[in-house]
C-alpha positions in Angstrom: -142.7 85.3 -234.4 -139.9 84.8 -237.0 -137.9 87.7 -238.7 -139.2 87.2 -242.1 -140.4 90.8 -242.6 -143.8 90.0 -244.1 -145.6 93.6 -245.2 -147.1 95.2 -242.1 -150.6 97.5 -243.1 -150.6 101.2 -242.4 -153.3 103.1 -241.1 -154.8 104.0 -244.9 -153.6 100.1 -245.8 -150.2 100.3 -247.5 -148.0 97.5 -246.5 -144.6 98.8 -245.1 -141.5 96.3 -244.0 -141.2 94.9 -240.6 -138.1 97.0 -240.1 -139.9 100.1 -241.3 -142.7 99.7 -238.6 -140.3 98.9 -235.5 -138.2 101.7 -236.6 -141.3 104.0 -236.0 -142.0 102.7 -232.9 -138.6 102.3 -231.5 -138.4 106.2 -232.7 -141.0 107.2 -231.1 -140.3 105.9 -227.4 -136.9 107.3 -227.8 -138.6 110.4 -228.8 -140.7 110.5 -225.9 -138.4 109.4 -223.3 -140.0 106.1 -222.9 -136.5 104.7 -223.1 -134.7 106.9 -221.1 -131.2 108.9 -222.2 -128.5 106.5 -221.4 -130.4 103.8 -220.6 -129.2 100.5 -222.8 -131.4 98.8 -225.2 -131.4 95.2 -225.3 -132.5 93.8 -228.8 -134.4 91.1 -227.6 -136.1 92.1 -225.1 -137.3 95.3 -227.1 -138.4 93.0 -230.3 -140.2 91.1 -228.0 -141.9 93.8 -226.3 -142.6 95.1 -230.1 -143.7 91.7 -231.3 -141.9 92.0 -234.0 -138.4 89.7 -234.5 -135.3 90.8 -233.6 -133.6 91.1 -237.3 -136.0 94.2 -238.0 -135.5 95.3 -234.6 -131.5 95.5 -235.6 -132.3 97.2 -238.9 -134.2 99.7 -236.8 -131.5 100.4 -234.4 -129.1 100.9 -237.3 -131.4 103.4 -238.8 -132.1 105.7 -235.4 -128.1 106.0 -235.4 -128.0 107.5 -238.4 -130.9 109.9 -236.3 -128.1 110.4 -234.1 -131.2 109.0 -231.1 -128.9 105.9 -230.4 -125.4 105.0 -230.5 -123.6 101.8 -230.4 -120.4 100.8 -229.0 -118.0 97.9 -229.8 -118.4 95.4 -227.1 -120.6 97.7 -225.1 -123.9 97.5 -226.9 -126.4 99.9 -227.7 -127.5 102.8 -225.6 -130.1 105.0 -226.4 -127.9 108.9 -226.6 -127.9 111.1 -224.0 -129.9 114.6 -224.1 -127.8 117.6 -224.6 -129.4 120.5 -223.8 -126.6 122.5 -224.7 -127.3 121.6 -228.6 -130.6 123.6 -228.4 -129.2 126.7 -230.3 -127.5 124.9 -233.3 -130.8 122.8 -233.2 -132.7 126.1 -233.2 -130.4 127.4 -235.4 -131.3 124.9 -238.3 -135.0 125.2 -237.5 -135.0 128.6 -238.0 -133.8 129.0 -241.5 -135.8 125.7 -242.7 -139.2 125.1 -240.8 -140.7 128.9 -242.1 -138.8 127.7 -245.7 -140.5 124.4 -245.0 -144.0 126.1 -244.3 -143.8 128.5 -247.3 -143.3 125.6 -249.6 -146.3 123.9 -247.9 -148.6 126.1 -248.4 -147.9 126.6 -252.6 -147.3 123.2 -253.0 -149.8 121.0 -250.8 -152.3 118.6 -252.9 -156.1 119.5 -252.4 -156.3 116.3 -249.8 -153.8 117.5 -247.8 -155.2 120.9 -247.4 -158.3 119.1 -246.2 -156.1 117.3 -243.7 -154.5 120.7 -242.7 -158.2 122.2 -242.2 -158.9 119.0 -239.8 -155.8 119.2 -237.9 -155.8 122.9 -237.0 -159.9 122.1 -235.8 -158.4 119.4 -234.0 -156.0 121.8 -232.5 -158.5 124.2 -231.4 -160.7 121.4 -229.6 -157.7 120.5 -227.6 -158.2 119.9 -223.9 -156.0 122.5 -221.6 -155.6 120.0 -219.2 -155.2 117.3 -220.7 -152.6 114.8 -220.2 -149.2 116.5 -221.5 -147.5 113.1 -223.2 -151.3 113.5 -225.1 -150.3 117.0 -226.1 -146.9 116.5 -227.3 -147.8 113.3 -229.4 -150.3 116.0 -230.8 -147.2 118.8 -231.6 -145.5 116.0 -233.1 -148.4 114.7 -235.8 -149.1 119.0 -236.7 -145.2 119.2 -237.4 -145.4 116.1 -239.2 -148.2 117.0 -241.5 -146.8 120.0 -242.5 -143.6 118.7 -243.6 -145.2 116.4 -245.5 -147.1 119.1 -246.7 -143.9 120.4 -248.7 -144.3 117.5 -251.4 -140.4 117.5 -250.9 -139.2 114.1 -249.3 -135.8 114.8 -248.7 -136.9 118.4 -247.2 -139.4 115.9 -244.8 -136.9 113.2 -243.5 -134.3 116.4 -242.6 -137.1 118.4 -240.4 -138.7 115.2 -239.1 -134.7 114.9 -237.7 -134.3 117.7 -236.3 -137.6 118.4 -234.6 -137.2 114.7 -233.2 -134.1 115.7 -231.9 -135.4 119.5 -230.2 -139.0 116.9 -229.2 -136.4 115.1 -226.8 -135.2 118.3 -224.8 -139.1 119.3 -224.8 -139.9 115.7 -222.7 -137.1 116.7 -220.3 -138.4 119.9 -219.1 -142.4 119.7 -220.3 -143.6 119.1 -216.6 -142.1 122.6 -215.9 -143.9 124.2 -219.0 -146.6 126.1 -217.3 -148.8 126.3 -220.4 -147.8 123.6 -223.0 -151.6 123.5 -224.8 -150.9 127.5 -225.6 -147.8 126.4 -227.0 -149.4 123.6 -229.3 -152.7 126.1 -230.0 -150.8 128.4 -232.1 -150.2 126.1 -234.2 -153.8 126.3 -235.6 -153.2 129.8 -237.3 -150.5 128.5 -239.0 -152.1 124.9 -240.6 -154.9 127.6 -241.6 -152.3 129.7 -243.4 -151.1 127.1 -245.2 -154.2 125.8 -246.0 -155.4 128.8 -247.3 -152.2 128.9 -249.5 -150.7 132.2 -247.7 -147.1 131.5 -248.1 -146.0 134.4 -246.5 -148.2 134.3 -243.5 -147.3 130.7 -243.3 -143.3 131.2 -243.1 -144.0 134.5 -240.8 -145.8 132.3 -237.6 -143.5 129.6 -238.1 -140.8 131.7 -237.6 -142.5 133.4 -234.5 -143.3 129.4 -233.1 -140.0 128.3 -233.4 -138.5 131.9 -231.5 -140.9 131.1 -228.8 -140.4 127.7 -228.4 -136.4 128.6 -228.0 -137.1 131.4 -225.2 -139.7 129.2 -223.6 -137.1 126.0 -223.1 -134.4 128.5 -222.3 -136.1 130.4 -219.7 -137.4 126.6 -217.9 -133.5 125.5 -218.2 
C-alpha cells in the first residue's frame, strides 16, 4: 500500500485522512496496553500490521506525543511512555473539576440525536454482561465517556477530556485483573447518560463527581 492518504470511511460514512484513522488505532492499543509501557514501536512493522503506509503511521506517532502516550528520542527511536501511577491524583485532580463541568454542559447543550444516543448507550450499559470479558468492558467505559464529551457540543472541552481519561484508562489496564467488580464500576454509568439525557444538569455534574471519587479510591485501594 502506498502513503498517499486517500480518505478512509467512518462508521456513519465520512471520509477521514489515513493519518487520522492510524492515529485512532495506534491510540487505542496504547490505551489498552496492547503495546506495552516501554516497549519500542517500530514504524514499519506497526504500519504494516495497520495496513496503512508508514507516512501516516509517522504523523500518528507525532500526534500521540503531543498525548504525552509516546515519546521519542534522538537516535533512540520511539517508545511507547511508561505508566506512572504516581500521576493518578493530578490526573484525578483535573478530572474532578472538568468531567462534572463537562457533564453539566452535556446535558443543556446535547442535540436531540445525541440524546437518543445517550438513551441507547445507558440501555446498553444496563444489558451488560457481569462476566464478561474485562478488555470488552473497558472498551465499553471508554465509548460512554466518549459520548458524553461529545455530548458538550464544545470541541476543544472533547479533545482535553478524551486526554486525560486516555491517560487515567492506562493505569485502569494495569491493575483491572485485580478490580473485583469492574461491570459495577461501568453500570453506574447508566444513571448518569439518563441524567443527561433527561437534561438534569445538576444531577448530571453530581454522579459524575461521585464516578470519578470512586474510581480514585477504587485504583488506590488495588495499588
Amino acid at each position: 500500500m502506498t502513503d498517499v492518504q486517500a480518505p478512509v470511511p467512518t462508521a456513519i460514512g465520512a471520509p477521514i485522512s489515513l493519518a487520522y484513522a492510524a492515529y485512532e488505532r495506534i491510540r487505542d492499543r496504547l490505551i489498552m496496553l496492547d503495546i506495552r509501557p516501554g516497549e519500542p514501536i517500530n514504524d514499519g512493522a506497526l504500519a504494516a500490521s495497520l495496513g496503512i503506509g508508514r507516512t501516516p503511521v509517522r504523523e500518528a506517532l507525532k500526534r500521540l506525543e503531543t498525548d504525552h502516550l509516546v515519546v521519542s528520542y534522538p537516535r533512540r527511536g520511539t517508545f511507547a511512555t511508561a505508566v506512572d501511577v504516581t500521576e493518578l491524583g493530578a490526573i484525578s485532580d483535573l478530572r474532578r473539576q472538568l468531567e462534572p463541568f463537562a457533564a453539566n454542559r452535556a446535558a443543556a447543550a446535547a442535540s436531540e440525536p445525541t440524546r437518543v444516543e445517550l438513551r441507547a448507550m445507558a440501555e446498553k450499559v444496563r444489558a451488560l454482561d457481569a462476566s464478561g470479558d474485562r478488555r470488552t468492558l473497558m472498551r465499553l467505559d471508554m465509548s460512554v465517556h466518549r459520548l458524553i464529551y461529545r455530548a458538550t457540543g464544545n470541541k476543544h472541552l472533547e479533545d482535553v477530556l478524551i486526554r486525560y481519561d486516555n491517560l487515567a484508562t492506562r493505569i485502569w489496564c494495569l491493575v483491572v485483573d485485580k478490580l473485583p467488580d469492574l461491570a459495577s464500576h461501568i453500570s453506574e454509568h447508566a444513571q448518569l447518560l439518563d441524567a443527561i439525557a433527561d437534561g438534569d444538569s445538576e444531577r448530571a455534574e453530581r454522579l459524575t463527581s461521585e464516578h470519578i471519587d470512586g474510581f480514585s479510591t477504587e485504583i488506590r485501594r488495588v495499588l
